[in-house]
BASESE-873867 format. One line per 3 residues: their letters; for each residue x, y, z of N, C-alpha, C. Coordinates in nm, 4 decimals. Example, Ala and Ser with C-alpha at 12.3 -4.5 7.8 and 13.67 -1.06 7.14 Angstrom:
// BASESE-873867
AS) 1.3190/-0.5690/0.7800/1.2300/-0.4500/0.7800/1.3200/-0.3300/0.7800; 1.2850/-0.2250/0.7080/1.3670/-0.1060/0.7140/1.2900/0.0030/0.7870
This chain:
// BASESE-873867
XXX) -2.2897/0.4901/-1.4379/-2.1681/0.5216/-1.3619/-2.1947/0.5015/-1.2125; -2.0699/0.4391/-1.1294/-2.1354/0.3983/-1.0308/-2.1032/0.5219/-0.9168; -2.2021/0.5297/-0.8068/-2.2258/0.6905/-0.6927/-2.2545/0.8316/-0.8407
XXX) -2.2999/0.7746/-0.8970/-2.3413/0.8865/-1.0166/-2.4515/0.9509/-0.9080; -2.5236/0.9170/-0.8200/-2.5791/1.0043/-0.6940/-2.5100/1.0909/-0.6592; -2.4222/1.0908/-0.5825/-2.3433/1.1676/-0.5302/-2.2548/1.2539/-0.6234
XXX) -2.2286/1.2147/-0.7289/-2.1831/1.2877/-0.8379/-2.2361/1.4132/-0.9206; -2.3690/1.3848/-0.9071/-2.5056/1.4765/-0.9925/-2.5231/1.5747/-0.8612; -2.5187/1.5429/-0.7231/-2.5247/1.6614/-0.6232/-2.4389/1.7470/-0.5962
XXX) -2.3569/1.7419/-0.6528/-2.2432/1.8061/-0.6481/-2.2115/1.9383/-0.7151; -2.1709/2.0080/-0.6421/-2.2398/2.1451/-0.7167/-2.1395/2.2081/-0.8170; -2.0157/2.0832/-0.8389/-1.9147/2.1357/-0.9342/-2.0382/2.1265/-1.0729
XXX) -2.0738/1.9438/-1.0364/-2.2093/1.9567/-1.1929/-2.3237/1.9885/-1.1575; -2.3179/2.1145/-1.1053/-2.4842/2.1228/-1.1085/-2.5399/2.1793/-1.2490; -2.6797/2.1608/-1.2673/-2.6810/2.2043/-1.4130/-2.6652/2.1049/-1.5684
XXX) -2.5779/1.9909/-1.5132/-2.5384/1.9172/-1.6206/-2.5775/1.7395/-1.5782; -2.6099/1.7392/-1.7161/-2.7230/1.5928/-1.7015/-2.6439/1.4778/-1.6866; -2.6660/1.3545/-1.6376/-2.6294/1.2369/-1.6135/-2.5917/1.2101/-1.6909
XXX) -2.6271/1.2041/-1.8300/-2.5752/1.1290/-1.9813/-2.4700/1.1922/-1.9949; -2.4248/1.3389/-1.9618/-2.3452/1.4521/-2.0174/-2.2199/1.4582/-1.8914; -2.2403/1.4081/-1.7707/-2.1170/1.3885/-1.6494/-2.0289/1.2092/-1.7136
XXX) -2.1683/1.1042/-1.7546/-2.0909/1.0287/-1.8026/-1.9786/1.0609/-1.9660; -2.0539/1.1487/-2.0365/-1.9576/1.1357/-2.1840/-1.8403/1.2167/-2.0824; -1.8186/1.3084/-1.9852/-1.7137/1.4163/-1.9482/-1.6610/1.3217/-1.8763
XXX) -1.6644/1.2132/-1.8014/-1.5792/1.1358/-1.7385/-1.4402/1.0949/-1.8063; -1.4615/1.0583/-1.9358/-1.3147/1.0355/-2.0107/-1.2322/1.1399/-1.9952; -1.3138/1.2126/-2.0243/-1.2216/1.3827/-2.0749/-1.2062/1.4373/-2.0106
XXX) -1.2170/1.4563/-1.8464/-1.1746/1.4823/-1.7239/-1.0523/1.4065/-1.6951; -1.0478/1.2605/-1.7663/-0.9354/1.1269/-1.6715/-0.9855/1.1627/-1.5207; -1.1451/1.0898/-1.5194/-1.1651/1.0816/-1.4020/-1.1265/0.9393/-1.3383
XXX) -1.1094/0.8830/-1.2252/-1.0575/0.7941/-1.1698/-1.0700/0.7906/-0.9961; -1.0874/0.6589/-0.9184/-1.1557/0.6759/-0.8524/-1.0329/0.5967/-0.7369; -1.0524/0.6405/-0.6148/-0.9430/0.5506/-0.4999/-1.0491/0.5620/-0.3886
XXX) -1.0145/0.4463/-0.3143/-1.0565/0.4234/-0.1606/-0.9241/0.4430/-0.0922; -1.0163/0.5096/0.0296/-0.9182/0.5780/0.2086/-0.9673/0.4739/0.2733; -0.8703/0.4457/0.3601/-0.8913/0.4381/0.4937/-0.9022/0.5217/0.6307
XXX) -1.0126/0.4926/0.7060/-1.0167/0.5806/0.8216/-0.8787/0.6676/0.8474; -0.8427/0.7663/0.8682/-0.7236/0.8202/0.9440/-0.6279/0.8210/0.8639; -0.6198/0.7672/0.7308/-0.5315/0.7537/0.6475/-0.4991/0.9079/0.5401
XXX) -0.3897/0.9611/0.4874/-0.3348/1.0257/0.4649/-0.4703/1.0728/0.3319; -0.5493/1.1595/0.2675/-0.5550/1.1487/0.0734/-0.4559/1.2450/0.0757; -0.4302/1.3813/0.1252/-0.3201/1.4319/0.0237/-0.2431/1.5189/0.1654
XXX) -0.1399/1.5359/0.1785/-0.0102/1.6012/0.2880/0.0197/1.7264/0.2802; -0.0046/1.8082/0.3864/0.0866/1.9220/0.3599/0.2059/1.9625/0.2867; 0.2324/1.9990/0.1893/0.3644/2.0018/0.1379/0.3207/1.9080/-0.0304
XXX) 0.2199/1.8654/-0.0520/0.2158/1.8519/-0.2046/0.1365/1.9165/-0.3238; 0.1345/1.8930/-0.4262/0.1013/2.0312/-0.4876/-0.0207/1.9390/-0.5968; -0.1290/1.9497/-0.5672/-0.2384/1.8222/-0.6421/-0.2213/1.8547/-0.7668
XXX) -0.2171/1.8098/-0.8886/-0.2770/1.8565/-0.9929/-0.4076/1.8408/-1.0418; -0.4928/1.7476/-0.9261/-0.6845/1.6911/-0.9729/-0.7132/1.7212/-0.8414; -0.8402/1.7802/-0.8580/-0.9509/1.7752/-0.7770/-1.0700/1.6832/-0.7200
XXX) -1.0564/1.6724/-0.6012/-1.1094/1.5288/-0.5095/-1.2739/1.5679/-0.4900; -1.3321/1.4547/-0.5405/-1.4919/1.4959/-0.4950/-1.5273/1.3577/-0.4113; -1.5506/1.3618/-0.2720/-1.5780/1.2810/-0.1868/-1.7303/1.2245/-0.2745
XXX) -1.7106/1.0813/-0.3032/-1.8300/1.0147/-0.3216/-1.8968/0.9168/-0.2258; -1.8083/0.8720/-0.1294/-1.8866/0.8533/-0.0016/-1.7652/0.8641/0.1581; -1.8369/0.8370/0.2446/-1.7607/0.8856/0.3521/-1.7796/1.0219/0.3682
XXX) -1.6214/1.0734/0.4493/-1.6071/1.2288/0.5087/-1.4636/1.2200/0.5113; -1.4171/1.3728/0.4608/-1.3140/1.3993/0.5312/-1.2814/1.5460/0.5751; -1.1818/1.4569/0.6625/-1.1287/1.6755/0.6943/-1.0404/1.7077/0.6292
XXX) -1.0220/1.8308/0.6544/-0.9338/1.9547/0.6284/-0.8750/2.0045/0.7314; -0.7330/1.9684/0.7543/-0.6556/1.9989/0.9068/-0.5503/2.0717/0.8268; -0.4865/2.1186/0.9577/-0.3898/2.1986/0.9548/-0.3076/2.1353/1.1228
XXX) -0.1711/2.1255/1.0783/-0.1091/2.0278/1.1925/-0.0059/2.1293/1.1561; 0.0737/2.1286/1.3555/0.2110/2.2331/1.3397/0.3170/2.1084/1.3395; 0.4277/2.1753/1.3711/0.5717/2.1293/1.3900/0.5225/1.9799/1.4764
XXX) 0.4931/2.0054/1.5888/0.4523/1.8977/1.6918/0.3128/1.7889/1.6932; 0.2619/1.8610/1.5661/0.1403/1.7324/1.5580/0.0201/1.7940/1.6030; 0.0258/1.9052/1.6547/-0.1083/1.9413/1.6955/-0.2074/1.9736/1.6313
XXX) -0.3367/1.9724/1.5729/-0.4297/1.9622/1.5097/-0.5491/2.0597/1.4682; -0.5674/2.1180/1.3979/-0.6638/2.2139/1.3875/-0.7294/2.1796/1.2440; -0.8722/2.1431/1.2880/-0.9543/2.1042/1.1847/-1.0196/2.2669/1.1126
XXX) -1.0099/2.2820/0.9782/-1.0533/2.3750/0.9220/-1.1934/2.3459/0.8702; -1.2328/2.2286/0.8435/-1.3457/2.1658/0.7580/-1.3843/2.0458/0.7857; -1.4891/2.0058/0.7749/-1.5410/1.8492/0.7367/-1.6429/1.8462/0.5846
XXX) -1.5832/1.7914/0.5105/-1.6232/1.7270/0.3858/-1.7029/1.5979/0.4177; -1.8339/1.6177/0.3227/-1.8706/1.5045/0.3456/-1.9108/1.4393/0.1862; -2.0045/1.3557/0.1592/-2.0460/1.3107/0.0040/-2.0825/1.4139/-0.0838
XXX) -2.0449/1.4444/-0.2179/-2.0633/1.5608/-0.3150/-1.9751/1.6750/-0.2590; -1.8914/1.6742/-0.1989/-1.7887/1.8112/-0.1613/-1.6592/1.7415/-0.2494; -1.5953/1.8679/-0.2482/-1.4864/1.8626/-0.3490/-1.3737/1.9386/-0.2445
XXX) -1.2503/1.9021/-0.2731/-1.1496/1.9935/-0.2078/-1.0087/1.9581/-0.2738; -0.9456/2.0311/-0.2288/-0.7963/2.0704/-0.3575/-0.8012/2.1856/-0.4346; -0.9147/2.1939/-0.4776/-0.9473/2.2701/-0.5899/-0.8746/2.3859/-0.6144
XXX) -0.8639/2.4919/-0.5002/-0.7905/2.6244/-0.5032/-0.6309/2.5953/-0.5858; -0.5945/2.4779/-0.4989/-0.4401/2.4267/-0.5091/-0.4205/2.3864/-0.6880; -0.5078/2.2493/-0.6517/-0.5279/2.1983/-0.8069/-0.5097/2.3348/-0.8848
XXX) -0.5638/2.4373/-0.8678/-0.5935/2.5905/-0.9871/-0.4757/2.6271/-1.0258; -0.4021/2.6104/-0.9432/-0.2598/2.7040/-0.9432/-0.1423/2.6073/-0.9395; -0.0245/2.5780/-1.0351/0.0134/2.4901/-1.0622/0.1273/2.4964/-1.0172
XXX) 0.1410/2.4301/-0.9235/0.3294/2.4242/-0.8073/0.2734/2.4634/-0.7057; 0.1408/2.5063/-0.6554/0.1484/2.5869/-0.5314/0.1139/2.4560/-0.4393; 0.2258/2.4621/-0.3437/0.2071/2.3615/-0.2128/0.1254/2.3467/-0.1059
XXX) 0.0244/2.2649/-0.1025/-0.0959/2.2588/0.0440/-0.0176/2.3023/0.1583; -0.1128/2.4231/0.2328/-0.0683/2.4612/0.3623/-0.1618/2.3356/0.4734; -0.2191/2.2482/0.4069/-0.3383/2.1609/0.4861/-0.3090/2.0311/0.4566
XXX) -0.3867/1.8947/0.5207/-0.3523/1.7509/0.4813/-0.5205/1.8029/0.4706; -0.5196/1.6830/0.4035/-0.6786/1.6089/0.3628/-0.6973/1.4172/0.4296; -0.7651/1.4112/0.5140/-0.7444/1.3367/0.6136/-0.8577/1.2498/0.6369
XXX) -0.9126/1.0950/0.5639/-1.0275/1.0389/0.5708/-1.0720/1.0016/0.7275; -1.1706/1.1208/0.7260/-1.2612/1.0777/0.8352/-1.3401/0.9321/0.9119; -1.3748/0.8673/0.7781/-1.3559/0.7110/0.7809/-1.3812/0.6609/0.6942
XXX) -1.3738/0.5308/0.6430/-1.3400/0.5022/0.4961/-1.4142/0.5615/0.4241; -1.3341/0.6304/0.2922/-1.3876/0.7017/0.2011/-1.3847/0.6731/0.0252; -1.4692/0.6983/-0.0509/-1.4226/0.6458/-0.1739/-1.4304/0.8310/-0.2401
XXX) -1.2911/0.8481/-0.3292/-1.3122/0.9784/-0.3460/-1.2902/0.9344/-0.4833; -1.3376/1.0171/-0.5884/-1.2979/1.0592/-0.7452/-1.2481/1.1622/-0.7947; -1.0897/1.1630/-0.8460/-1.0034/1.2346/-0.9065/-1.0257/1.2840/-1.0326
XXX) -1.0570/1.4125/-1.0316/-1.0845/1.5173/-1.1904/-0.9566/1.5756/-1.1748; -0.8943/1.5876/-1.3299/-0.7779/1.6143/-1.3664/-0.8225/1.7741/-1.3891; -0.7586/1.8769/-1.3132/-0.7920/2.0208/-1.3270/-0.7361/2.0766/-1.4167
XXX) -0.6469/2.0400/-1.4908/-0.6148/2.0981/-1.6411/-0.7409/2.0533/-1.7693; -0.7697/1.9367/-1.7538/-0.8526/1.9093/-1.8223/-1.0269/1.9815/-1.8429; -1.0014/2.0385/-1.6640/-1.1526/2.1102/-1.6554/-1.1308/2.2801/-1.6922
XXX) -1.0296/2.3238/-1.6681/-0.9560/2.4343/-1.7133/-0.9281/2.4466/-1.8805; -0.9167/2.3647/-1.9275/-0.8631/2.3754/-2.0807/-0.9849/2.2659/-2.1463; -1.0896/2.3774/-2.2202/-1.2047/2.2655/-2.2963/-1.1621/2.2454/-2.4357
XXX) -1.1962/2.1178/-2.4250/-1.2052/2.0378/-2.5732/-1.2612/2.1119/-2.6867; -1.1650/2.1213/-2.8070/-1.1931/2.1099/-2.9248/-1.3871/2.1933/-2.9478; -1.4318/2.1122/-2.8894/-1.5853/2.1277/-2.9275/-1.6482/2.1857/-2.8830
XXX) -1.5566/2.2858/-2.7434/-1.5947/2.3483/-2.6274/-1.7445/2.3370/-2.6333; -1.8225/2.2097/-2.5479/-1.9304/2.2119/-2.5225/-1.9927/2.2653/-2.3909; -2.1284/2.3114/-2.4039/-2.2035/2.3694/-2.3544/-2.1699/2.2835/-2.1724
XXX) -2.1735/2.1967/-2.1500/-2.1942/2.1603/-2.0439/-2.0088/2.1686/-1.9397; -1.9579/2.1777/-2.0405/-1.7725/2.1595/-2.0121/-1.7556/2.3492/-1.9633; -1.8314/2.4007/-2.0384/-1.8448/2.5934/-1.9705/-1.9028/2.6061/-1.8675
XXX) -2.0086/2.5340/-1.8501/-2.0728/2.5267/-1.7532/-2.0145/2.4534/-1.6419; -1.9266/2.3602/-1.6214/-1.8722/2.3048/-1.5361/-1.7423/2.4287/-1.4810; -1.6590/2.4899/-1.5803/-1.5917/2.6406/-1.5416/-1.6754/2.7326/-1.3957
XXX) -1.7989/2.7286/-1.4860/-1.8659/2.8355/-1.4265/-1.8445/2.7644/-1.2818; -1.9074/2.6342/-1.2639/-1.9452/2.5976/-1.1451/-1.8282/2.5909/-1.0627; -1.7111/2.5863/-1.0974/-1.5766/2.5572/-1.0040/-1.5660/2.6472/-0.9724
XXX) -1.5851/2.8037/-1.0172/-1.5324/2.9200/-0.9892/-1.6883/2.9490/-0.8594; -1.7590/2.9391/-0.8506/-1.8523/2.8816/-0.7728/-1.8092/2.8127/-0.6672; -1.7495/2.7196/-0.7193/-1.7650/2.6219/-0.5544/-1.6058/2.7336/-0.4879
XXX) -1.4804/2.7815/-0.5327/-1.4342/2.8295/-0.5066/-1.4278/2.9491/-0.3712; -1.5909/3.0041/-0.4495/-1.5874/3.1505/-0.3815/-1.6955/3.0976/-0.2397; -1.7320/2.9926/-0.2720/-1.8254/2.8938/-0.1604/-1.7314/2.8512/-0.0339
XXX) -1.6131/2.8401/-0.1192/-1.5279/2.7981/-0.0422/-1.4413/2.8780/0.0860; -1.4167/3.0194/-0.0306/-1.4080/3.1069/0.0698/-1.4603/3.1830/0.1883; -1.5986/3.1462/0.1438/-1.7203/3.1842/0.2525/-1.7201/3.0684/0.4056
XXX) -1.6704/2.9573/0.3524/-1.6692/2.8837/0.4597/-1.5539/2.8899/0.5458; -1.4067/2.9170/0.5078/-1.3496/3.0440/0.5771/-1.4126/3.1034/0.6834; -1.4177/3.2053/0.5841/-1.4597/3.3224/0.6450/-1.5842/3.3041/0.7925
XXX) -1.6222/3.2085/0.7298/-1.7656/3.1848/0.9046/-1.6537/3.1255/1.0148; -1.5550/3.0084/0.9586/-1.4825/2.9992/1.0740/-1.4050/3.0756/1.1530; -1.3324/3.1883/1.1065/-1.2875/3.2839/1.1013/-1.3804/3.3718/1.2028
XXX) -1.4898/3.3854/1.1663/-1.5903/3.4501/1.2908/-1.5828/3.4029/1.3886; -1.6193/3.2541/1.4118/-1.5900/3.1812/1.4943/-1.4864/3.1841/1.6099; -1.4029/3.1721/1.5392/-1.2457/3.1458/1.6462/-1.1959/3.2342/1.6729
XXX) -1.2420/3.3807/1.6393/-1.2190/3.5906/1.6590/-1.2663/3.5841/1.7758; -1.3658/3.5155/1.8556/-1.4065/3.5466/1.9334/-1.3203/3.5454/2.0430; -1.3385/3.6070/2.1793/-1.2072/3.6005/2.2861/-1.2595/3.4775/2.3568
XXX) -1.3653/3.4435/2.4346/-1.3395/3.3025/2.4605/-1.4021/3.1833/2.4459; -1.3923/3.1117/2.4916/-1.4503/2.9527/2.4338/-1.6232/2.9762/2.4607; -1.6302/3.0164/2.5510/-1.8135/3.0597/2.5674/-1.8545/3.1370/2.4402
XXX) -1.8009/3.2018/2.4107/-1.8121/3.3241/2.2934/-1.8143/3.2271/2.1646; -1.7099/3.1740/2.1356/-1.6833/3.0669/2.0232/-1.7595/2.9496/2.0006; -1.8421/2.9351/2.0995/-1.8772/2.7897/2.1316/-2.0719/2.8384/2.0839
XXX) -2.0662/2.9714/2.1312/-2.2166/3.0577/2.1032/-2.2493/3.0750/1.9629; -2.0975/3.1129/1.9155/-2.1599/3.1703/1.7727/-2.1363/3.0407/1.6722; -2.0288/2.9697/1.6824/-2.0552/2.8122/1.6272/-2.1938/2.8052/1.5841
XXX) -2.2661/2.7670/1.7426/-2.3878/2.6739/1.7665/-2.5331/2.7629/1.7335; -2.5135/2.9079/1.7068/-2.5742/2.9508/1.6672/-2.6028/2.9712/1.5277; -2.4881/2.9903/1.4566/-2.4750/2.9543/1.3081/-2.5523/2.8094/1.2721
XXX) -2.5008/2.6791/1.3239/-2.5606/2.5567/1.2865/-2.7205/2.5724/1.3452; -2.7526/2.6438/1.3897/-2.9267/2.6549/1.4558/-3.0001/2.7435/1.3286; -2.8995/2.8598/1.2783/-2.9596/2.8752/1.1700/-2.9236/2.8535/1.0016
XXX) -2.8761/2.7708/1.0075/-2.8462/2.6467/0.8868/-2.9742/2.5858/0.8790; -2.9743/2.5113/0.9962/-3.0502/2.4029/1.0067/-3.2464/2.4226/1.0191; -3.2288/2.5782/1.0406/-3.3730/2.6469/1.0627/-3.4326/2.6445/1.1654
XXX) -3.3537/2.5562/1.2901/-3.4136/2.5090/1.4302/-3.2894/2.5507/1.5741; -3.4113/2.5456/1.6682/-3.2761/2.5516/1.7573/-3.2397/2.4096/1.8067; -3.3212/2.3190/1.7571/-3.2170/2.1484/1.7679/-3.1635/2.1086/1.6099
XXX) -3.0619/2.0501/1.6643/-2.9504/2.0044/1.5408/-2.8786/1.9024/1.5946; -2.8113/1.8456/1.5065/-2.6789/1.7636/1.5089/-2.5913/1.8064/1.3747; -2.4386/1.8165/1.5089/-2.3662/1.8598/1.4630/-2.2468/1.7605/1.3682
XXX) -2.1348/1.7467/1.2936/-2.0984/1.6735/1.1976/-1.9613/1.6141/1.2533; -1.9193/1.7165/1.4132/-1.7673/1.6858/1.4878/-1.7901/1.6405/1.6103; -1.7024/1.5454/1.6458/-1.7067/1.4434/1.7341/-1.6465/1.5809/1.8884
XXX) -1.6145/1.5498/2.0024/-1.5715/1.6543/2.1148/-1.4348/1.6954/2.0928; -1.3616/1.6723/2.0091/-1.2137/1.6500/1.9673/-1.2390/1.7233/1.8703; -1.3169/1.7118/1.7645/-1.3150/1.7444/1.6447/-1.3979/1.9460/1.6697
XXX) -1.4584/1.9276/1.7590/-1.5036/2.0433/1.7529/-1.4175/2.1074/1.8279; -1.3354/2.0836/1.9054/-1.2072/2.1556/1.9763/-1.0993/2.1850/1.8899; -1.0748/2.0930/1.8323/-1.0073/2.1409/1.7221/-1.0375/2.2259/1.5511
XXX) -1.1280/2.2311/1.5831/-1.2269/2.2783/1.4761/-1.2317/2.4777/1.5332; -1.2853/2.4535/1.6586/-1.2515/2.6397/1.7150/-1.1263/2.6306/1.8043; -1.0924/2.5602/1.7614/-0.9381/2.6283/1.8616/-0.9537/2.6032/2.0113
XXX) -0.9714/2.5519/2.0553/-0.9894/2.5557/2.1873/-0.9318/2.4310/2.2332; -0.9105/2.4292/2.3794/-0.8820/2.2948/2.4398/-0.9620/2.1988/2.4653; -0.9651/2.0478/2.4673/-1.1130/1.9838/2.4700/-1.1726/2.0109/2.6029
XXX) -1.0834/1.9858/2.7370/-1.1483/1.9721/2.8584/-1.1930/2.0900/2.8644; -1.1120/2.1759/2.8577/-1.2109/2.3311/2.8889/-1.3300/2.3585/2.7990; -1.3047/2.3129/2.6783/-1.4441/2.3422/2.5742/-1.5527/2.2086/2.6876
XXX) -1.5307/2.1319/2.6851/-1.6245/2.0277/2.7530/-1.6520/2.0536/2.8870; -1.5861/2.1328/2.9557/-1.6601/2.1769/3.1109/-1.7307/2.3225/3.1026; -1.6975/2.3976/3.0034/-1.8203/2.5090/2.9458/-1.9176/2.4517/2.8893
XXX) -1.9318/2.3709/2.8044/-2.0639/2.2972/2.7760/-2.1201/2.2529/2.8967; -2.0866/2.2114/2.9577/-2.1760/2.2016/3.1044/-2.2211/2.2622/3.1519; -2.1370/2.3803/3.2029/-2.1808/2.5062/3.2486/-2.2572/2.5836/3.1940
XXX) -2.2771/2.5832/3.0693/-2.3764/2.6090/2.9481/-2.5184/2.5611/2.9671; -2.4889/2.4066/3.0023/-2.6061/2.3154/3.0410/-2.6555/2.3437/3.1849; -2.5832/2.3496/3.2723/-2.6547/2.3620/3.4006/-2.7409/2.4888/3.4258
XXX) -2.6474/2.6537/3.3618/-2.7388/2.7435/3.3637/-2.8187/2.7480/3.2340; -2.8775/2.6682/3.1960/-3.0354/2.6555/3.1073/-3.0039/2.7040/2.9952; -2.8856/2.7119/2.9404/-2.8364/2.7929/2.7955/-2.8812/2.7094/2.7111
XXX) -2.8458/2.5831/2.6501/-2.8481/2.4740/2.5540/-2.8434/2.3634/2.6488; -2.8997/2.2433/2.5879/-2.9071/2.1363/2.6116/-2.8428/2.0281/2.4847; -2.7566/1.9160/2.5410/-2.7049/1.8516/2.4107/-2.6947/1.6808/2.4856
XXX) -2.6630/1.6309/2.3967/-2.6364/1.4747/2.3770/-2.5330/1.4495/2.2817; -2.4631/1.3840/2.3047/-2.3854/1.3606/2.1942/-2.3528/1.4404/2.1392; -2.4097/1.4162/1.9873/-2.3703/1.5286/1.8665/-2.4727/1.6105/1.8622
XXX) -2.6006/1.6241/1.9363/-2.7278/1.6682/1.9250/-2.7485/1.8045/2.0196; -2.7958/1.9086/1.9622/-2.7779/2.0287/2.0680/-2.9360/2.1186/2.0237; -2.9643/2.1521/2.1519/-3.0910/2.2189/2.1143/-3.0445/2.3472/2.2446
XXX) -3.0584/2.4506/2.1737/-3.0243/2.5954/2.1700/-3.1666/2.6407/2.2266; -3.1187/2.7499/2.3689/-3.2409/2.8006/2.4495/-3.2649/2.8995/2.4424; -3.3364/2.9831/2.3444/-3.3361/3.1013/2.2936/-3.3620/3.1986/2.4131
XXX) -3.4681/3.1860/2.5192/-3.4360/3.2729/2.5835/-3.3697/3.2595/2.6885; -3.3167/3.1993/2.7235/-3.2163/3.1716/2.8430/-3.0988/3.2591/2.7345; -3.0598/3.2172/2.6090/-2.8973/3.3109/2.5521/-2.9515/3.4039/2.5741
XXX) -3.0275/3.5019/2.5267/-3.0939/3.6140/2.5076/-3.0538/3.7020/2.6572; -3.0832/3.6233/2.7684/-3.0634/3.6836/2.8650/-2.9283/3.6800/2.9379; -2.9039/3.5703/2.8820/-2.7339/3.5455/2.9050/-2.6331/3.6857/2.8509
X) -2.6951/3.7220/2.7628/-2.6564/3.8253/2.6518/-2.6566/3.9744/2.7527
């Protein structure tokens, strides 16, 4: 099966063997589409009935008002899945678009099919249950950190606990991060120029140092900042 890589990392199949994702491919009606950069996969206002597992590329998870304005909730990248909550619940309408970051090839699992097992209810088709209800509550956790995030009162504050979270993800205080200066403004809420002239100011008094997407965190300079 082809990105069967990216398929096996995926923590909907974790647990379940290559031979055993290919026999479940029928019986899912799995099926596969290419995005284009910037291009629409699914709109606020529709109601999925399958669940999307990015097999290569990225995408986000926005939330856009009346006027177009933009607030990134997520970035998906290869082996992430999203819909899923929606897909669960049948009529309920996306409060979010799903939005290819740049060209993407995603694969469509039919969520009734992963919800309702076959006849033979096999061992690996329960186990795939288990794992959705899993990636679910995974899901909610990633919430919830943004949610910490953007509580904060201001962009210094928001911009701290972000970059402190990804320092300890990553186990270091250098990283690279996954959002472009746009994407991370819209990602905590903030405005870009003002998020981008606190990063400076960040930088000049000895807090963090960054490049690009690359940020290395000054433990005792925050500490005392603190």
């Amino acid at each position: 099966m082809e990105y069967i890589w990216s398929i096996k990392r995926c923590g909907l199949f974790n647990g379940i063997s290559e031979p055993e994702i290919e026999a479940m491919a029928i019986c899912l009606g799995a099926r596969t589409q290419i995005y284009r950069k910037d291009s629409y996969i699914l709109r606020f206002g529709d109601a999925p009935k399958a669940v999307g597992l990015v097999l290569s590329g990225s995408v986000l998870i926005v939330q856009e008002d009346y006027w177009g304005n933009r607030n990134i909730r997520e970035q998906l990248m290869a082996s992430q899945v999203f819909a899923e909550a929606f897909a669960c619940m049948p009529g309920v309408m996306m409060d979010v678009s799903v939005v290819a970051n740049e060209d993407c090839r995603i694969l469509w699992l039919d969520v009734s099919r992963i919800l309702n097992t076959c006849s033979a209810t096999c061992a690996h088709h329960a186990r795939l249950i288990r794992n959705l209800l899993a990636d679910l509550a995974a899901s909610t956790l990633r919430v919830n950190e943004k949610l910490t995030h953007i509580s904060k009162r201001t962009t210094r504050e928001k911009l701290f606990s972000y970059l402190s979270s990804e320092a300890r993800k990553h186990n270091s205080p250098s990283f690279s991060i996954p959002f472009n200066r746009q994407q991370l403004a819209d990602y905590l809420s903030v405005e870009r120029s003002a998020m981008s002239a606190e990063l400076s100011r960040m930088q000049n008094e000895g807090l963090l140092r960054f490049s690009g997407n690359g940020f290395c965190l000054l433990q005792e300079a925050a500490e005392n900042d603190r």
